[in-house]
DRENDO-1510 file (C-alpha; in Angstrom, 1 decimal, always signed):
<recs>
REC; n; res; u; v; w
REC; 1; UNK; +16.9; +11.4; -68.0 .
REC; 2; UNK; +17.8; +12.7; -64.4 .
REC; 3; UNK; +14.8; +15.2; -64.4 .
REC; 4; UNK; +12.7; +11.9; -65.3 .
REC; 5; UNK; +14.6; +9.8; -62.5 .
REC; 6; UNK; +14.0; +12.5; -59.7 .
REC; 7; UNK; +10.6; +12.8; -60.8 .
REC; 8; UNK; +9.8; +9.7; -60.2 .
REC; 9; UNK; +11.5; +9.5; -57.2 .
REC; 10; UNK; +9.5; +12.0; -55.7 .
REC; 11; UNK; +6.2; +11.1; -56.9 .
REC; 12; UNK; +6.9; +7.6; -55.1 .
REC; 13; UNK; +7.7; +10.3; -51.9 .
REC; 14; UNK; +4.8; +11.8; -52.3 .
REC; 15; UNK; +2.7; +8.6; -53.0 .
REC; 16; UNK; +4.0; +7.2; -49.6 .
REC; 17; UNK; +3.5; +10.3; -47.5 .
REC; 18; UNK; -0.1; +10.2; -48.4 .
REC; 19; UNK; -0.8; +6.6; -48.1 .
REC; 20; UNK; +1.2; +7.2; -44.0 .
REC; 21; UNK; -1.2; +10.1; -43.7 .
REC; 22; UNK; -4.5; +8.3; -44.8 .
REC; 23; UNK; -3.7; +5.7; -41.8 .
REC; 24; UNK; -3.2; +8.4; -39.7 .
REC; 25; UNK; -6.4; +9.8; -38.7 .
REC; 26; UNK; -7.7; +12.0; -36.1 .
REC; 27; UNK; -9.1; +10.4; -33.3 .
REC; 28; UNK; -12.3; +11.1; -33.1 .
REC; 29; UNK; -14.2; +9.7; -29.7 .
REC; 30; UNK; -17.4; +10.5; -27.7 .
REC; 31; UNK; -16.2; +10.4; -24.3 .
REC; 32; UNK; -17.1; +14.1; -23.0 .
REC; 33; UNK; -15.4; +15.8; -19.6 .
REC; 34; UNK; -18.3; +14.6; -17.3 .
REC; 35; UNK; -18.6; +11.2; -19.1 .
REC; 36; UNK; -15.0; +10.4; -17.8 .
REC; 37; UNK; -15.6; +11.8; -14.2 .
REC; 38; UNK; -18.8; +9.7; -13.9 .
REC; 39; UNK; -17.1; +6.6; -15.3 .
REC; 40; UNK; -13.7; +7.1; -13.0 .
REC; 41; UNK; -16.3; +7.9; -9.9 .
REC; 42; UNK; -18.1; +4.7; -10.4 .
REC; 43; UNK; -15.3; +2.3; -11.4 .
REC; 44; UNK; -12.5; +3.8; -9.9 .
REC; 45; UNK; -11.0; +1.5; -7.2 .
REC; 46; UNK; -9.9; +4.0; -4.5 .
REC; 47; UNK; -13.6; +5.6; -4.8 .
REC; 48; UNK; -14.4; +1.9; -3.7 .
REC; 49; UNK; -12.3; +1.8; -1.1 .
REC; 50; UNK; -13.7; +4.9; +0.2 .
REC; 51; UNK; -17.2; +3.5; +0.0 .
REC; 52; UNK; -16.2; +1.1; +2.0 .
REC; 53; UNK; -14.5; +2.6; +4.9 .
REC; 54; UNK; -17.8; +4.7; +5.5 .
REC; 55; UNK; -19.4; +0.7; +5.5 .
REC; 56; UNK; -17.0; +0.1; +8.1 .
REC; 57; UNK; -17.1; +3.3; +10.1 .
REC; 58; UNK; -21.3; +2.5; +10.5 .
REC; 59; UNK; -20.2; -1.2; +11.3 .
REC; 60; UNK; -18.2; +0.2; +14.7 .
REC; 61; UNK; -21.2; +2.8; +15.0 .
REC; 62; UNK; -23.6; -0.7; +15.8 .
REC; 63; UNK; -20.9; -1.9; +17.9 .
REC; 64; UNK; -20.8; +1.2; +19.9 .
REC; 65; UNK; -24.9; +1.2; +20.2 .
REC; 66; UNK; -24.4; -2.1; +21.3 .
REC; 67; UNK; -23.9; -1.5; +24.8 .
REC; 68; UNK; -26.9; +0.2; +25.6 .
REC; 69; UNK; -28.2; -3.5; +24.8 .
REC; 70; UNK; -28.3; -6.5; +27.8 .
REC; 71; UNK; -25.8; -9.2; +26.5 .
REC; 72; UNK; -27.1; -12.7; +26.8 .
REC; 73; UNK; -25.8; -16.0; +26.4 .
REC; 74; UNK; -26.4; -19.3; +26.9 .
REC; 75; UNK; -24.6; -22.2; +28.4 .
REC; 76; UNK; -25.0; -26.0; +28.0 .
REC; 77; UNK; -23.0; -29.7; +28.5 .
REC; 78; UNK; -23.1; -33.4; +29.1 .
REC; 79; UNK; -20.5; -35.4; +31.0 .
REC; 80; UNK; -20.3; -39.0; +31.5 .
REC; 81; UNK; -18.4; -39.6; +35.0 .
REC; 82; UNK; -16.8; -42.8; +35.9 .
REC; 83; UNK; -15.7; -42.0; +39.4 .
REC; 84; UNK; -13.7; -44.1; +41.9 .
REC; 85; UNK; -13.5; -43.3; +45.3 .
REC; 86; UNK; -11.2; -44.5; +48.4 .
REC; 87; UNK; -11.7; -42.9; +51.9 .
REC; 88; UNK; -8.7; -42.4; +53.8 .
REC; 89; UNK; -9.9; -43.8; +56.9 .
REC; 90; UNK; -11.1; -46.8; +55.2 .
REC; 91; UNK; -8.2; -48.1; +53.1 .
REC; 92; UNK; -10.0; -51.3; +52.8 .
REC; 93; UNK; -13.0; -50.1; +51.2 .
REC; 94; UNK; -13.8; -48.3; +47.8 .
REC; 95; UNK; -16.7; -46.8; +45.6 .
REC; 96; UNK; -17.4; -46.8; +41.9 .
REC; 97; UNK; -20.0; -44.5; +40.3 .
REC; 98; UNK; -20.9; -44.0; +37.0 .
REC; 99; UNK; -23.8; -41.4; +36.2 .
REC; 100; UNK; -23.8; -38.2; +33.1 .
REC; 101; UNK; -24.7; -35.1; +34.1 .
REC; 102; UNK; -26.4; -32.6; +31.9 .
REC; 103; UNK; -26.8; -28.7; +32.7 .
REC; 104; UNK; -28.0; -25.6; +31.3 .
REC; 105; UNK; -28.0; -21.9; +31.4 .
REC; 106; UNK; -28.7; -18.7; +30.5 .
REC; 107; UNK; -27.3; -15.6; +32.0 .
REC; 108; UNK; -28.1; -11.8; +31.2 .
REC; 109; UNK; -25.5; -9.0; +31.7 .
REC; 110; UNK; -26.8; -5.4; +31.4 .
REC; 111; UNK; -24.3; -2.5; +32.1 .
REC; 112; UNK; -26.1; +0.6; +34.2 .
REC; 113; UNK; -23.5; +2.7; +34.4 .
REC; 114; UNK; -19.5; +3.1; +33.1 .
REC; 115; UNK; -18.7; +7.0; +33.8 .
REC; 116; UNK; -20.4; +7.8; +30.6 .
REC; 117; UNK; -17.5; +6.3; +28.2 .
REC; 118; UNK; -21.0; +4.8; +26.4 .
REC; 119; UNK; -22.2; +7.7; +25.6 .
REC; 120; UNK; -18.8; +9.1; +24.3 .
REC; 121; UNK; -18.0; +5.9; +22.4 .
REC; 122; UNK; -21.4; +6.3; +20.7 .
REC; 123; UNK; -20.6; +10.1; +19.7 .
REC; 124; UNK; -17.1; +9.2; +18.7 .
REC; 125; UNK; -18.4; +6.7; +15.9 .
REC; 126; UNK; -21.0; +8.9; +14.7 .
REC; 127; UNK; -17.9; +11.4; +14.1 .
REC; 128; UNK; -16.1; +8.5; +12.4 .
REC; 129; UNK; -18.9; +7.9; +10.1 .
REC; 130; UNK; -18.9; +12.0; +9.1 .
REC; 131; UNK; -15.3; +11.5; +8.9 .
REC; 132; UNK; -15.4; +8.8; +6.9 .
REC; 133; UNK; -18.4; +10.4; +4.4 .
REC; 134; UNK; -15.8; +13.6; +4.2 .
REC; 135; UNK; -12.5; +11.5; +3.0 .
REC; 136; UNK; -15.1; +10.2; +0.4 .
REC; 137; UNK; -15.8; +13.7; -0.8 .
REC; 138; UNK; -12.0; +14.5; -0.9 .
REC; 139; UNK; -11.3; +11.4; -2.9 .
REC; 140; UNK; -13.9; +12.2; -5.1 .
REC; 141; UNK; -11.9; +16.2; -5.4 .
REC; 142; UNK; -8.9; +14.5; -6.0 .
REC; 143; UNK; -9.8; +12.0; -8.6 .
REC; 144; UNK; -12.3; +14.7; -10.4 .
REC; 145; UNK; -9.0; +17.0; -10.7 .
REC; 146; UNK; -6.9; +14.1; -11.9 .
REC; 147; UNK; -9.5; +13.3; -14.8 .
REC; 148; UNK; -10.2; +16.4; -15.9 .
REC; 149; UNK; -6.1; +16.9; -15.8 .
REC; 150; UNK; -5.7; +14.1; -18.1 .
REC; 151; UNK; -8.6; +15.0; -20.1 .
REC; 152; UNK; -6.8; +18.3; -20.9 .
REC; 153; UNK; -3.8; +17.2; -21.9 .
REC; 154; UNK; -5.3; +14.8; -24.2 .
REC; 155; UNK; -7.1; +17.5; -26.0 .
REC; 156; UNK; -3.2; +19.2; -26.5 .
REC; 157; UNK; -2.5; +16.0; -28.1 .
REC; 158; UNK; -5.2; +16.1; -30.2 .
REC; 159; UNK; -4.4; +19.9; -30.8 .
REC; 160; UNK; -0.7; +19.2; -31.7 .
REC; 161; UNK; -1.8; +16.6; -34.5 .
REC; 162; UNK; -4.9; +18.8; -36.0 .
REC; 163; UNK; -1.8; +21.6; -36.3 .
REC; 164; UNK; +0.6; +19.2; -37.6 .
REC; 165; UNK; -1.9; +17.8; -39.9 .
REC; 166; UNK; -2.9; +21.3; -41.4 .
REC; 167; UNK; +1.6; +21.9; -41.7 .
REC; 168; UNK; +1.9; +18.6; -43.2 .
REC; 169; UNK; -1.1; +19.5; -45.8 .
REC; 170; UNK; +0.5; +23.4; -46.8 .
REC; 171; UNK; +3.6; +21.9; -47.4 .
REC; 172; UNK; +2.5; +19.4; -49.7 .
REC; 173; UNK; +0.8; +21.3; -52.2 .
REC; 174; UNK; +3.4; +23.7; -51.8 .
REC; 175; UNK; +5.4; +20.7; -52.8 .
REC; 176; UNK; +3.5; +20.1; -55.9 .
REC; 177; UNK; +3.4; +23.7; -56.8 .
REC; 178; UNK; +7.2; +23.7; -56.4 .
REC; 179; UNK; +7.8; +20.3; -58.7 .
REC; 180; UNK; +6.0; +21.6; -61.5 .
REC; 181; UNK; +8.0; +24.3; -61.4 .
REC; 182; UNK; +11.4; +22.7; -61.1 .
REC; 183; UNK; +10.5; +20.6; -63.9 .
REC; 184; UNK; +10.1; +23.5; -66.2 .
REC; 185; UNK; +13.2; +24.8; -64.2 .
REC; 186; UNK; +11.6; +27.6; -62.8 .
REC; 187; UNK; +12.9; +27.0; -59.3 .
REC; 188; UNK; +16.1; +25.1; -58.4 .
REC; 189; UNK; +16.0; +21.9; -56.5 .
REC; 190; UNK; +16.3; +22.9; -53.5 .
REC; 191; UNK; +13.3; +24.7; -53.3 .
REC; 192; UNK; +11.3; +21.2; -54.6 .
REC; 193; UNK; +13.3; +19.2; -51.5 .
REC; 194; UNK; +12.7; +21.8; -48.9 .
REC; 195; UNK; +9.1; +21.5; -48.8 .
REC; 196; UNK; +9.6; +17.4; -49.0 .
REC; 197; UNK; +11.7; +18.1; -45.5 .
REC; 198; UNK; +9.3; +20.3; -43.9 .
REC; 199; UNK; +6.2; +17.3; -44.8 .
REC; 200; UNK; +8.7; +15.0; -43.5 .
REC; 201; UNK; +8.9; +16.8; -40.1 .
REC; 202; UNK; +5.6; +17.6; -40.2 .
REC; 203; UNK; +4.7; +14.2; -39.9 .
REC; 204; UNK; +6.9; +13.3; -37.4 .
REC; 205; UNK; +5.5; +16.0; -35.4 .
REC; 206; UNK; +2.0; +14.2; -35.9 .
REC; 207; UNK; +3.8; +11.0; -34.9 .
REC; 208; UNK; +4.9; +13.2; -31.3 .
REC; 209; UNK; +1.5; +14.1; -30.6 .
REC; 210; UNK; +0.1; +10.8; -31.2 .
REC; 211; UNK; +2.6; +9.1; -29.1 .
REC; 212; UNK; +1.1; +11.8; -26.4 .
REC; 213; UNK; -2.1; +11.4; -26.8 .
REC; 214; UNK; -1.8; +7.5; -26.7 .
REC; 215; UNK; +0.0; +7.7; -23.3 .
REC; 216; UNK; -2.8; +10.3; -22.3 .
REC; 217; UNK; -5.3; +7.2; -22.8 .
REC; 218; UNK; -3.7; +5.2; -21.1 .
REC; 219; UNK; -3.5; +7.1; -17.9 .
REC; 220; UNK; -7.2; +8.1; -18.1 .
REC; 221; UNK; -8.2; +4.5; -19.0 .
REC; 222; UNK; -6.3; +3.3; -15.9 .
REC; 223; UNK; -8.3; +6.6; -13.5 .
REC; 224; UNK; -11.4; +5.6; -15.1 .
REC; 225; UNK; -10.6; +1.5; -14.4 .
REC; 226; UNK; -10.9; +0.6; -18.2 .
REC; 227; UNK; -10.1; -3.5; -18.1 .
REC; 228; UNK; -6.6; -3.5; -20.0 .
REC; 229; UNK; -5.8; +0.2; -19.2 .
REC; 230; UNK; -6.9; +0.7; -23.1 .
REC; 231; UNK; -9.9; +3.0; -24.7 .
REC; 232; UNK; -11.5; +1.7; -27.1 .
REC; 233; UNK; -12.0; +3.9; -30.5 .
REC; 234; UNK; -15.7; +5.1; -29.2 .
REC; 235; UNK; -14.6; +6.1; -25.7 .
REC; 236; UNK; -11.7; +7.8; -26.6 .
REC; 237; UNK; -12.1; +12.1; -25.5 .
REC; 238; UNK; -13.5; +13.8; -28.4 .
REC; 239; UNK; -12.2; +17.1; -29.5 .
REC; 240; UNK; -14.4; +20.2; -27.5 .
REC; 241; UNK; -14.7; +23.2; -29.5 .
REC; 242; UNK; -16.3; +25.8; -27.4 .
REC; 243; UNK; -14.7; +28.5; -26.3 .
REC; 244; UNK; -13.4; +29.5; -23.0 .
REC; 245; UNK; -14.9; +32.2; -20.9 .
REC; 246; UNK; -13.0; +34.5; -18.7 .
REC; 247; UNK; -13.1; +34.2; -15.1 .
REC; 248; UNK; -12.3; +36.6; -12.1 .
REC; 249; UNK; -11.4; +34.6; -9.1 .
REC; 250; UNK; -10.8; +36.7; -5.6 .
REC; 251; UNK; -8.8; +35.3; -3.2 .
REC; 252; UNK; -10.7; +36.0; -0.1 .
REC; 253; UNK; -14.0; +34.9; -1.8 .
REC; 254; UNK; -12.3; +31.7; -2.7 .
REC; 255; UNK; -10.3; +30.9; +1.0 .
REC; 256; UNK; -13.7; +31.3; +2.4 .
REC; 257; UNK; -15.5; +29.0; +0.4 .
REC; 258; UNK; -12.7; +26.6; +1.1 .
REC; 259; UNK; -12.8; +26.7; +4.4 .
REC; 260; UNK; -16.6; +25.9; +4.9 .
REC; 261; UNK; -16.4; +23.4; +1.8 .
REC; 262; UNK; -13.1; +21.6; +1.6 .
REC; 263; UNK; -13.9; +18.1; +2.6 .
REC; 264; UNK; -10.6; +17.3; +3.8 .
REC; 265; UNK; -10.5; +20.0; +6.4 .
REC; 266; UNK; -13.8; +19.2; +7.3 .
REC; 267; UNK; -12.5; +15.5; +7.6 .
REC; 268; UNK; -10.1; +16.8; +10.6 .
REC; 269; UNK; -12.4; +18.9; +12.2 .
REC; 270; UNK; -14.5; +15.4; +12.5 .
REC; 271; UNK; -11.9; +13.7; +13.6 .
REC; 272; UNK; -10.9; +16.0; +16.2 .
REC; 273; UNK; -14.4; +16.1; +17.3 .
REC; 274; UNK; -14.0; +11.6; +17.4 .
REC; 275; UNK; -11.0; +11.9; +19.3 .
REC; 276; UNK; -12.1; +14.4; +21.6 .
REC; 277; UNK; -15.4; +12.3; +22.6 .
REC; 278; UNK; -12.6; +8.8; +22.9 .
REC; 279; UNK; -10.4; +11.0; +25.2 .
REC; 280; UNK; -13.9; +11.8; +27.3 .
REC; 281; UNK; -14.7; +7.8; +27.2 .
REC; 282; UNK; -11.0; +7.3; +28.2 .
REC; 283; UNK; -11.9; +8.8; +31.3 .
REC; 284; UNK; -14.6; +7.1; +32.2 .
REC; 285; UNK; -12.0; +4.2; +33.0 .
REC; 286; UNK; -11.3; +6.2; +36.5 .
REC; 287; UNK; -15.0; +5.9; +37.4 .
REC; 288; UNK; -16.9; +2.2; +38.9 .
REC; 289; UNK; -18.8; +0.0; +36.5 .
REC; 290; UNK; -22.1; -1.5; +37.6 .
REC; 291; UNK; -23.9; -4.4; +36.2 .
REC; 292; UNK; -27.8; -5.8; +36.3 .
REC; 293; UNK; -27.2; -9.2; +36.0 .
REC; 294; UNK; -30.0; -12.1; +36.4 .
REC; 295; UNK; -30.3; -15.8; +35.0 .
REC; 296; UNK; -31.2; -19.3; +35.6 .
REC; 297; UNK; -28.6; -22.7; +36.0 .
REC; 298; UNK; -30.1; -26.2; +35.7 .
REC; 299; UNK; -28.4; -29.3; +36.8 .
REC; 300; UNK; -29.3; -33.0; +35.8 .
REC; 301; UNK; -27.8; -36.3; +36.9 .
REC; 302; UNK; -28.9; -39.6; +36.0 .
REC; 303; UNK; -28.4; -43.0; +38.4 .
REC; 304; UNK; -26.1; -41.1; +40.6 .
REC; 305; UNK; -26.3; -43.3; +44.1 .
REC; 306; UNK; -29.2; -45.1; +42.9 .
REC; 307; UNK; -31.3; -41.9; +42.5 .
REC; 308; UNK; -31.4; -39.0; +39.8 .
REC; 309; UNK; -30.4; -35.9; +41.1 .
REC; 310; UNK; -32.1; -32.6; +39.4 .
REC; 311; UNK; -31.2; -28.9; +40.3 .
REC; 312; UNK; -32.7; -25.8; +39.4 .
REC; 313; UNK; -31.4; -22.0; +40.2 .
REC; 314; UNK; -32.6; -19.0; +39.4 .
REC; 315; UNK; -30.4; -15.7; +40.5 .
REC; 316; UNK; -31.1; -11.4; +39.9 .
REC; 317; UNK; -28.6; -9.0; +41.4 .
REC; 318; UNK; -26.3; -6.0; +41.2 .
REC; 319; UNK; -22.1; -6.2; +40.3 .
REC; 320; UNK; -20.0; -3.6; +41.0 .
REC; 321; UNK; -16.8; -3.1; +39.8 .
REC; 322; UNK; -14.0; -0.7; +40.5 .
REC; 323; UNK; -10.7; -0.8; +39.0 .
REC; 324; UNK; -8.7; +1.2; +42.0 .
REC; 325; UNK; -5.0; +0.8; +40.1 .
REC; 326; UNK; -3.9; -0.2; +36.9 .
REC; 327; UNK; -0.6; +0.5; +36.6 .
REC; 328; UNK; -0.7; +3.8; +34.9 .
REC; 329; UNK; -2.9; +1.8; +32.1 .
REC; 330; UNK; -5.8; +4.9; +31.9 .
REC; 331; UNK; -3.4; +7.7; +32.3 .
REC; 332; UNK; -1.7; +6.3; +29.4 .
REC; 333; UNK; -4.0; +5.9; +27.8 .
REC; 334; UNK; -6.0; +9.3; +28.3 .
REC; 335; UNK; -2.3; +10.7; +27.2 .
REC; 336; UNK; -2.1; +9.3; +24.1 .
REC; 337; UNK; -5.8; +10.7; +22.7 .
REC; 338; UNK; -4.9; +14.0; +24.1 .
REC; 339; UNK; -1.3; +13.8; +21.9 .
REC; 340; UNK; -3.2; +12.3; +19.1 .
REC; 341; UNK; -5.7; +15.6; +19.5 .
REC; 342; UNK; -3.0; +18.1; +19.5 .
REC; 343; UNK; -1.2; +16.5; +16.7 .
REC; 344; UNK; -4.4; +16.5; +14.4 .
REC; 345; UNK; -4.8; +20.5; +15.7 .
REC; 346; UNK; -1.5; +21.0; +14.4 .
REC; 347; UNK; -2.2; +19.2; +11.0 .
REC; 348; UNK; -5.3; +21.3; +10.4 .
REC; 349; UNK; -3.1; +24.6; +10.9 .
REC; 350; UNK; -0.9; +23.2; +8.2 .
REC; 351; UNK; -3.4; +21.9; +5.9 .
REC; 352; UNK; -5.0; +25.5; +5.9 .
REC; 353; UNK; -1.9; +26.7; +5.3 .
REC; 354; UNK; -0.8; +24.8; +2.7 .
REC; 355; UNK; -4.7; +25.5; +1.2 .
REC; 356; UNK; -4.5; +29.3; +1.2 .
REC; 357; UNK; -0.6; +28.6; -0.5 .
REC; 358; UNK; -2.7; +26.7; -3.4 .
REC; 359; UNK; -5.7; +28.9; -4.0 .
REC; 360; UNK; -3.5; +31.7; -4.1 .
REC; 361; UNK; -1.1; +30.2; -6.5 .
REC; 362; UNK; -4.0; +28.7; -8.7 .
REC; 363; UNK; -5.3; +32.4; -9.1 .
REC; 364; UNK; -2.2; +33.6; -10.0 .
REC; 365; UNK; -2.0; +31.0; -12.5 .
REC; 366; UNK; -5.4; +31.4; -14.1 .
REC; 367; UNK; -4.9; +35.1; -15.0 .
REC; 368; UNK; -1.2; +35.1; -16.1 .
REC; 369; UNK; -3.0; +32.0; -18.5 .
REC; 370; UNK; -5.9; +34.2; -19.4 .
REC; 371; UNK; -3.8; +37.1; -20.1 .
REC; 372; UNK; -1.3; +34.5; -22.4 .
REC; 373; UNK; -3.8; +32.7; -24.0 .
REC; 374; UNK; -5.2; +36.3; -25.1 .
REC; 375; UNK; -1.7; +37.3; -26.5 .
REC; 376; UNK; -1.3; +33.9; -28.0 .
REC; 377; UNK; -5.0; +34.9; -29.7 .
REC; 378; UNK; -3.9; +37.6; -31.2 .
REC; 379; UNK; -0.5; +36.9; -32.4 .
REC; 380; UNK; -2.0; +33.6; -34.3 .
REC; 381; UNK; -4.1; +36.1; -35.5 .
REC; 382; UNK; -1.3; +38.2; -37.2 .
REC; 383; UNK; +0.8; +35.3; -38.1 .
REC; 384; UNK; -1.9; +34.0; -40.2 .
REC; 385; UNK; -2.3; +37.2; -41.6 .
REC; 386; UNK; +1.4; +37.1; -42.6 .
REC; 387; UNK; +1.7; +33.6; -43.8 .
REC; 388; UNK; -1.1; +34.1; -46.5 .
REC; 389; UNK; +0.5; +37.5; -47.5 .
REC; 390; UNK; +3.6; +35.6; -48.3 .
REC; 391; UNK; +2.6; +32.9; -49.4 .
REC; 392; UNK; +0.9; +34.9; -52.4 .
REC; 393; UNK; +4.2; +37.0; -52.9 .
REC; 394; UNK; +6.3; +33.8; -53.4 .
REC; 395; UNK; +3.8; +32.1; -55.7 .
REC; 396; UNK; +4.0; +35.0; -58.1 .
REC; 397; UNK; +8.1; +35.4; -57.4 .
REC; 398; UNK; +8.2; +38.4; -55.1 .
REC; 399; UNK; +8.9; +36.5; -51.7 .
REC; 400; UNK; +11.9; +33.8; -51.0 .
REC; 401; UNK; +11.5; +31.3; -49.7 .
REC; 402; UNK; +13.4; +31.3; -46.2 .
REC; 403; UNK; +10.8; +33.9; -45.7 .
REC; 404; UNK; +8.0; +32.0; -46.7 .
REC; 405; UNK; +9.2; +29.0; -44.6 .
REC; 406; UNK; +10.0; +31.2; -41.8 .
REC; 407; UNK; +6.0; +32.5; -42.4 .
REC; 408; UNK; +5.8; +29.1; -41.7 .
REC; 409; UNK; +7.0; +28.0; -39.0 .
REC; 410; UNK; +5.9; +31.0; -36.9 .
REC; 411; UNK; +2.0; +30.5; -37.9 .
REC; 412; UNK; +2.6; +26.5; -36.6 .
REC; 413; UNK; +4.4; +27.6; -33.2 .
REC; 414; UNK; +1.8; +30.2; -32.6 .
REC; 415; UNK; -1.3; +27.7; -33.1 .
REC; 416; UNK; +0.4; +25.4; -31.0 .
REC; 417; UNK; +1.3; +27.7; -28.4 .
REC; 418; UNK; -2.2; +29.4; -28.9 .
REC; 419; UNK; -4.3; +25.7; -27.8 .
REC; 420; UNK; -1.6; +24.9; -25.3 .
REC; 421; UNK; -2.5; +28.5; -23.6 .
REC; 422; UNK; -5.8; +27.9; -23.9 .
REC; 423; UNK; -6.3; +24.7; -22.6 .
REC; 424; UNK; -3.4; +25.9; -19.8 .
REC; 425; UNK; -6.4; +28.3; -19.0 .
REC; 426; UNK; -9.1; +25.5; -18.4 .
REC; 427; UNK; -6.3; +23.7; -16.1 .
REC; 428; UNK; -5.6; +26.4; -14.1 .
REC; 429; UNK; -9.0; +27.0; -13.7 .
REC; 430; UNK; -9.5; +22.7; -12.7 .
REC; 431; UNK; -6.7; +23.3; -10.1 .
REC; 432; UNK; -8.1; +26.5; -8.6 .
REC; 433; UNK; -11.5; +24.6; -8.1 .
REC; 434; UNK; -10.2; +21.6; -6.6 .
REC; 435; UNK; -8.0; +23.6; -4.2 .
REC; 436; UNK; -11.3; +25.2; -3.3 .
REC; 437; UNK; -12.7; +22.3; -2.8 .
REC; 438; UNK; -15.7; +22.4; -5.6 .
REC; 439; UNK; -15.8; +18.9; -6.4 .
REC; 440; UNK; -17.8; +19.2; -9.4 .
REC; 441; UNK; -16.3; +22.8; -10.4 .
REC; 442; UNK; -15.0; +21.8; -14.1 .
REC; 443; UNK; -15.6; +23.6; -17.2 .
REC; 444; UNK; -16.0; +22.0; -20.5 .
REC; 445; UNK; -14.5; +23.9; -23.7 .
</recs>
C-alpha cells in the first residue's frame, strides 16, 4: 500500500514537472546583432538629440554668414495730432491744430569692416558643425557598445536555460529509470528522491535564467525605444550559433587607429579649433567698426496750417565706430576663450590617457577570454566524456551514485562556464572596438 501511495505521489511530481516545463519554452526570436543596432540607431532618443544639435550647430553657421549680408528694415506710422499752442509773449492769444502725419522708411546697414571677428565667427561655426557631426559619431560608439552589450548577455541567458533545460531532461529519465527500480526494490528511496531534487533545481535554475533574460529585454527594449520597454515574441534576440574566431589585437596598431578615428577626440580637436577662431573674433573687439549705410525717409501731413505738408529724404554715407574703453569688457572676455582653450587642451591629454588605459585593458581582456574560453572547451569536452562513462557504470550497478551526480554537476558548471567564456570573448572583443573607436566593429556568433 505505501509503495502504491509513493508511486502515485510521484507520478503526480512528475506529471507537474512536465506540464511547468511544456510552458516553459525557449525563446526563440529573430532580432539579429545588427537588427538591434539599426533599430536603437534610428529610434533611440539621444541619437535624436544628437541629430539635432548638428541641426542647430548649421542654424548658428547661417547666422554667422549672415553678416556678410546688408541688414535692411523698414519703418512706418500715423499719428493724429491735436495740438494747442500759447506763446509766451502773447498770453492772450492761442492756437489749435489738428492734422495726422504719416511717414516712411527704409534704411540699409552694411558692415565693411570689424577686425575680421566675421571671418572668425564664420570659421568658428563651421568647426561647431564638425563638432557637432563628431559627438554624433561617439553617441552612435557608445549606444552600438551598449546594444551589443546587452545583446550578449541575453544570449547567456538563453545559454543558462538551454543548459538547464538539457540538466532538467537527464535527470528526469534518470528519475524514471530509478522508480522502476525502487519499485522492484532494486534501489533504495533515496536514490528515486535524489533525482526528483536535482529536476527540482534544475528547473529553478531555468527559472534564474529566464528572470535574466527577461530583465535583458527590457534594457535592450528601452536602448532600442521599444513603446512599453517590452519585445514582443518575434523581436526578441534569437540564439547565434556560429562560432567565434580568434583575434590578435596589438596595442600600438590599435592606439593608432584610435587616435585618427575616435570621434570623441576628434570632437575636441574641433572644438579647440572653434574656440580658437572665437578667441581671434574676440579680438577683433579692439579694432573700429565701419558701416555703409544709405536710405530714404518720407514725411506726410494733412491740413496742417491750411496746407499739406510732404517731405522726402534720401541719405548714403560712411559710420564709424570705435569703442576706445570698455571697462575691461574684451580683455575679459578674450581671457575667458583663452581659459576655455587651455582647459579643453588639458581634457584632450586626459581623454587620450584614459583611451590608451582602455584599449590596453580591453586587449588584455580579450586574450585572458580567448585563452579561458579555450580551457573551458576542452574541459566540457572531458566532462562529457566522464558523465556518459558513468552514467553507463551506474545503470548496470558499477558506479554510485554521489559519483554519478557529482558527473553531474561538473558537465552542467562546465557548459555554463564554457558559453559564459565564450560569449565573455565576443564582449571583450565589443569593448576593445568601441575603445578604438570602430563604430560598427561588432562580431556576430
Amino acid at each position: 500500500m505505501k509503495k502504491l501511495i509513493l508511486s502515485v505521489l510521484f507520478f503526480a511530481l512528475f506529471l507537474n514537472q512536465a506540464m511547468a516545463g511544456e510552458n516553459q519554452p525557449i525563446p526563440q526570436g529573430n532580432l539579429t546583432l545588427t537588427r538591434a543596432c539599426d533599430l536603437a540607431l534610428e529610434k533611440n532618443p539621444g541619437i535624436l538629440q544628437a541629430r539635432e544639435r548638428i541641426n542647430g550647430a548649421k542654424a548658428v553657421l547661417v547666422q554667422a554668414n549672415s553678416a556678410w549680408k546688408p541688414s535692411i528694415s523698414a519703418t512706418g506710422h500715423f499719428n493724429a495730432y491735436d495740438a494747442t499752442t500759447q506763446p509766451d509773449w502773447a498770453q492772450t492769444q492761442r492756437g489749435s491744430e489738428s492734422f495726422n502725419e504719416y511717414s516712411a522708411g527704409i534704411a540699409m546697414s552694411w558692415l565693411a569692416f570689424n577686425g575680421f571677428a566675421r571671418e572668425a565667427d564664420i570659421l568658428a561655426s563651421k568647426y561647431g558643425i564638425e563638432q557637432s557631426e563628431q559627438s554624433y559619431q561617439d553617441t552612435q560608439r557608445l549606444l552600438i557598445r551598449s546594444v551589443s552589450l546587452t545583446y550578449y548577455q541575453a544570449q547567456i541567458a538563453i545559454e543558462n536555460m538551454i543548459i538547464a533545460r538539457q540538466n532538467r531532461d537527464f535527470n528526469r529519465t534518470l528519475e524514471k529509470d530509478a522508480k522502476l527500480k525502487y519499485q522492484i526494490g532494486a534501489v533504495p528511496e533515496a536514490d528515486m528522491l535524489n533525482f526528483s531534487v536535482r529536476v527540482l533545481k534544475a528547473e529553478t535554475d531555468y527559472l534564474a535564467a529566464q528572470q535574466d533574460f527577461d530583465i535583458t529585454c527590457t534594457a535592450l527594449a528601452q536602448l532600442m525605444a521599444v513603446d512599453g520597454a517590452r519585445l514582443s515574441p518575434k523581436m526578441l534576440p534569437q540564439r547565434s550559433r556560429l562560432q567565434i574566431n580568434h583575434m590578435t589585437p596589438e596595442f600600438e596598431i590599435e592606439i593608432a587607429f584610435a587616435r585618427e578615428n575616435r570621434p570623441d577626440l576628434k570632437a575636441l580637436d574641433k572644438n579647440i579649433l572653434a574656440l580658437n577662431e572665437k578667441y581671434r573674433g574676440a579680438k577683433g573687439n579692439y579694432y573700429p567698426r565701419v558701416y555703409l549705410v544709405s536710405g530714404v525717409d518720407y514725411l506726410y501731413q494733412d491740413e496742417k496750417l491750411v496746407v499739406d505738408e510732404e517731405e522726402h529724404t534720401s541719405y548714403l554715407g560712411i559710420n564709424f565706430q570705435w569703442d576706445i574703453y570698455t571697462g575691461g569688457k574684451r580683455a575679459g572676455k578674450t581671457s575667458e576663450i583663452y581659459a576655455d582653450i587651455q582647459t579643453l587642451k588639458q581634457r584632450r591629454k586626459e581623454t587620450l590617457q584614459s583611451m590608451e588605459a582602455e584599449i590596453r585593458e580591453a586587449i588584455l581582456r580579450a586574450k585572458t577570454a580567448w585563452e579561458t574560453w579555450k580551457h573551458q572547451r576542452k574541459t566540457l569536452e572531458m566532462t562529457q566524456t566522464i558523465r556518459g562513462s558513468i552514467e553507463m557504470a551506474y545503470k548496470v550497478g558499477k558506479s554510485p551514485l554521489t559519483r554519478l551526480n557529482e558527473a553531474q554537476t561538473d558537465f552542467v558548471n562546465a557548459a555554463g562556464a564554457e558559453a559564459a567564456s565564450r560569449i565573455q570573448y565576443l564582449i571583450s572583443l565589443v569593448n576593445l572596438d568601441a575603445a578604438a573607436g570602430r563604430l560598427q566593429g561588432v562580431s556576430e556568433w
